[in-house]
C-alpha positions, 0 to 999 in steps of 0.5 A, spaced: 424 449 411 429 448 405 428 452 398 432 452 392 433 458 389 436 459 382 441 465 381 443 464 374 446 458 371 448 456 379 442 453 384 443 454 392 439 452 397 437 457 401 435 455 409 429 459 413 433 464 417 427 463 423 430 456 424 438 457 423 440 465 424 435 465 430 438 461 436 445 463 436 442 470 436 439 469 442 444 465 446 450 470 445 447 475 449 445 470 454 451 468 455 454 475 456 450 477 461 451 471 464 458 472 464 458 480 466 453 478 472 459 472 475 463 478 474 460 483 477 458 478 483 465 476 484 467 483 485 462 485 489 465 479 495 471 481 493 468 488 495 465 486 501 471 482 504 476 488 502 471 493 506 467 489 511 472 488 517 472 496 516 465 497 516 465 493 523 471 496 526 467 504 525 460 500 527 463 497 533 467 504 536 460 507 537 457 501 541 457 501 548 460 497 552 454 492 553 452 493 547 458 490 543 459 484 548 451 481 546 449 474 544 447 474 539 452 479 536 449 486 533 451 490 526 448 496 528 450 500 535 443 502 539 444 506 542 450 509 538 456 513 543 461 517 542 464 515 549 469 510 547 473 515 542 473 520 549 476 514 553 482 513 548 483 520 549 484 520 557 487 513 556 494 515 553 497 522 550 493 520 543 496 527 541 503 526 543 503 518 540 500 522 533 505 527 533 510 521 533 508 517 528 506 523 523 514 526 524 517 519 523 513 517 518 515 523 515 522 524 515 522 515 513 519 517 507 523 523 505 530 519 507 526 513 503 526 516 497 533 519 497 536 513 497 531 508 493 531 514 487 539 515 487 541 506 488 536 505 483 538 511 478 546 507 479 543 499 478 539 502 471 543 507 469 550 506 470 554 500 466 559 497 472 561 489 474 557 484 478 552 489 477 545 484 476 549 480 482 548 485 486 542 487 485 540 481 486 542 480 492 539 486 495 533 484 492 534 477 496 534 482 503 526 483 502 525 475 502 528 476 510 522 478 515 523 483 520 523 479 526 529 475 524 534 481 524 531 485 530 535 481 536 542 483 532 538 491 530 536 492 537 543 490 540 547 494 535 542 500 537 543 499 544 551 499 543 549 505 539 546 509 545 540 509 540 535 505 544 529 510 546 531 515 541 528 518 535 534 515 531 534 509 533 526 508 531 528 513 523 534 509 521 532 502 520 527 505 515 531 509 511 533 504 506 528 499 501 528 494 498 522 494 495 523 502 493 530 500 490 526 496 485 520 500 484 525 505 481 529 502 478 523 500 474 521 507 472 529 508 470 529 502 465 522 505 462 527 511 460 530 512 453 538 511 454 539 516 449 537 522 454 544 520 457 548 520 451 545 526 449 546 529 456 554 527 456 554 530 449 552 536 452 558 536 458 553 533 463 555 528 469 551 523 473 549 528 477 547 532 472 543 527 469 540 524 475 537 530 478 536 535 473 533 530 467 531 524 469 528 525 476 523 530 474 521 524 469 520 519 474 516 523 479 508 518 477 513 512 481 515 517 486 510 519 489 507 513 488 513 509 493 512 515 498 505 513 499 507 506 500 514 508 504 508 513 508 504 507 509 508 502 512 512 506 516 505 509 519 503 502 521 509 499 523 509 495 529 514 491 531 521 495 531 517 501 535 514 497 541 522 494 541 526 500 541 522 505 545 521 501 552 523 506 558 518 512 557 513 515 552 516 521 549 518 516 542 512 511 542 508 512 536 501 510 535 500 503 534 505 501 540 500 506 544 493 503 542 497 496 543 496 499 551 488 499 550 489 492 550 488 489 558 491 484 561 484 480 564 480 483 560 479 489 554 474 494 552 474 492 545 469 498 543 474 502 545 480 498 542 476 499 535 475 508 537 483 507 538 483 504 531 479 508 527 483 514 530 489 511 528 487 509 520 483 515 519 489 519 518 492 514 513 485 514 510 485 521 508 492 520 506 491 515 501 485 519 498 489 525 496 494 521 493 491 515 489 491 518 481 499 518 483 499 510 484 494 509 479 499 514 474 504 510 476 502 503 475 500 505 468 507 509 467 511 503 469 506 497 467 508 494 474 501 490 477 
């Protein structure tokens, strides 16, 4: 209902507050809850999908052999077993495979990060002809998948008296595309004025890179070791190819390929093997996480 209301020589109509305020009050939070709910809803399959294959692959290591193979399919093992996680153990040198993949994946990141670091620190920081060519076609090598080089690697392995050798596994992956660009980023994120005032004080490249702008850069770093860990830890192809005649430098992954039979597999077993061989990278990814998530907030990368 409509009134008219004189305030001095003006006259306004003044509308009933109950007929015209009150709606759109109540659809804006219906509308926000509507909006949070398909969010949240979006989120928790994104969840479910991200986790789910996880959660089946630790359900069905504790399962027992008839247990996995029922129809219909179950989720939870009954009755639970730890047998399978004893079978991988007689299976093969779990231990030894370990070792392996942990020194590799080491000493593949520690190379990683010097040499993404230092061809990231000249592509940034250092003024020098045909340097965006240059760049850009290194970062074309990261468009070339593994498979397409690995006849030519293993053949200039072999030649190299590399094949079956711990070298021959590390030196394919001391380089990065991915990290050189990862660093380059965080360099350009620098002040140039921090190397003026260096070489105003007498310092050289060297100087600079080591002494000042390394130690500004550790959030990306650490965050690209992570990564370096992680791809070297599950690499597949390239130790299966290189390591043929004995077991002494097989890594594990190409030793629970091995779980794999040729008419059939225990796939309780296969999945004790996976959980042994993610668990480790698990742990790892844990303790280093607030450095990946410092990083994308430092460089802005997503």
């Amino acid at each position: 209902m409509a009134e008219t209301v004189h305030l001095g020589g003006d006259t306004a109509t003044a509308t009933d507050a109950s007929t015209v305020d009150t709606p759109p009050a109540r659809q804006r939070p219906n509308r926000r809850r509507a909006r949070s709910f398909a969010r949240y809803a979006v989120l928790v399959a994104c969840a479910v999908v991200m986790v789910g294959p996880f959660v089946w692959m630790v359900l069905a290591s504790l399962k027992t052999d008839a247990d996995i193979r029922a129809v219909p399919p179950t989720l939870i093992p009954d009755p639970v077993t730890g047998d399978n996680y004893a079978s991988v153990l007689e299976a093969f040198d779990f231990w030894r495979f370990t070792l392996n993949s942990i020194g590799i994946a080491i000493a593949s990141t520690l190379l990683q990060l010097f040499t993404a670091s230092t061809a990231a620190y000249a592509f940034a920081r250092i003024e020098f002809r045909g340097r965006g060519l240059l760049f850009g076609l290194y970062l074309a090598t990261m468009m070339i998948p593994l498979q397409v080089v690995v006849v030519p690697l293993f053949i200039e392995m072999r030649n190299l008296g590399l094949v079956d050798t711990y070298a021959g596994l590390l030196l394919p992956t001391v380089v990065s595309s991915f990290g050189v660009f990862l660093m380059r980023q965080a360099f350009l994120a620098l002040p140039k004025e921090l190397d003026e005032a260096a070489v105003i004080d007498g310092a050289n490249h060297l100087q600079i890179f080591w002494r000042i702008l390394l130690p500004l850069v550790k959030p990306a770093l650490a965050t690209f070791a992570v990564f370096a860990f992680m791809s070297t830890w599950n690499s597949f192809l390239w130790p299966l190819v290189i390591t043929q005649a004995s077991d002494q430098h097989v890594t594990l992954p190409v030793g629970l390929s091995r779980l794999n039979g040729r008419f059939s597999t225990d796939w309780n077993v296969v999945m004790a093997g996976s959980v042994m061989s993610v668990a480790p990278i698990v742990v790892f990814y844990l303790f280093t996480q607030r450095w990946v998530i410092r990083s994308v907030a430092y460089t802005g990368m997503k």
